[in-house]
C-alpha positions, 0 to 999 in steps of 0.5 A: 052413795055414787058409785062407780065401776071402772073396767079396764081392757085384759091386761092392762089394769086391775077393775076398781070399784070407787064409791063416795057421798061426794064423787061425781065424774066430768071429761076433762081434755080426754080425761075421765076423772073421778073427784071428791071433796078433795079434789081428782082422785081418779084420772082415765085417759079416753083412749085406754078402753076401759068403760065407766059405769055406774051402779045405783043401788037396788031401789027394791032392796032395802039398804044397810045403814 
């Protein structure tokens, strides 16, 4: 499932952890944007600071199902 961790700068915004079977990330006019089947559900502008990384799972530990 693709997850991702946004970290913003101290002070301006809490982290959020986004995961879904269908999120994917694309940069859009200086726009990081997180979307789903539905459509955007997460828009962050290049110039805040805040750093966009994904986790993969652990390949050598085994999954929950």
């Amino acid at each position: 499932m693709p997850t991702y961790l946004v970290v913003h700068p101290k002070g301006k915004g809490e982290d959020v952890l986004v995961q879904d079977d269908h999120l994917t990330l694309s940069f859009d006019h200086g726009w990081a944007v997180l979307s789903d089947e539905h459509g955007p559900c997460m828009a962050i502008p290049a110039d805040s600071g805040a750093t966009i990384t994904r986790i993969d799972p652990d390949e050598d530990q085994p999954t929950q199902e």
